[in-house]
Phi, psi and omega in degrees: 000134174280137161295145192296129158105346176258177178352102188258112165242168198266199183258339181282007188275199173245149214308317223255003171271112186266164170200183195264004163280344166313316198261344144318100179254066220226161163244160203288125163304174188252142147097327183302132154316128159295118181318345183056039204304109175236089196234095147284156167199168203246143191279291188311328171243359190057038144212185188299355211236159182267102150348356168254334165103018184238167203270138193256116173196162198289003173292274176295320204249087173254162179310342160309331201237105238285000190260030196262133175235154167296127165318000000 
């Protein structure tokens, strides 16, 4: 479940794409920048790469891609 103030990913993403704000259980300070973290992984291979061999991001892991599943 995502936390308020970190990595706002949309509902269209795919089941199987994790980041590290998913695992943060902290809420955004006022004044703080966001780090802007952008460290993805794929549930299925546990790295940044895809069962496709392709790069796992809130982007990149769309309906185009045969390993892509809906929430």
């Amino acid at each position: 479940m995502e936390r308020a103030g970190l990595t706002n990913i949309d509902d269209d993403r795919c089941a199987n794409l994790r980041w590290k704000g998913m695992l943060i259980e902290a809420e955004w300070t006022p004044g703080v920048p966001h780090g802007n973290d952008r460290a993805f992984w794929c549930v299925k291979t546990q790295i940044c790469l895809g069962p496709d061999g392709k790069i796992c991001d809130d982007y990149e892991c769309n309906e185009t891609r045969h390993c892509y599943e809906a929430l």
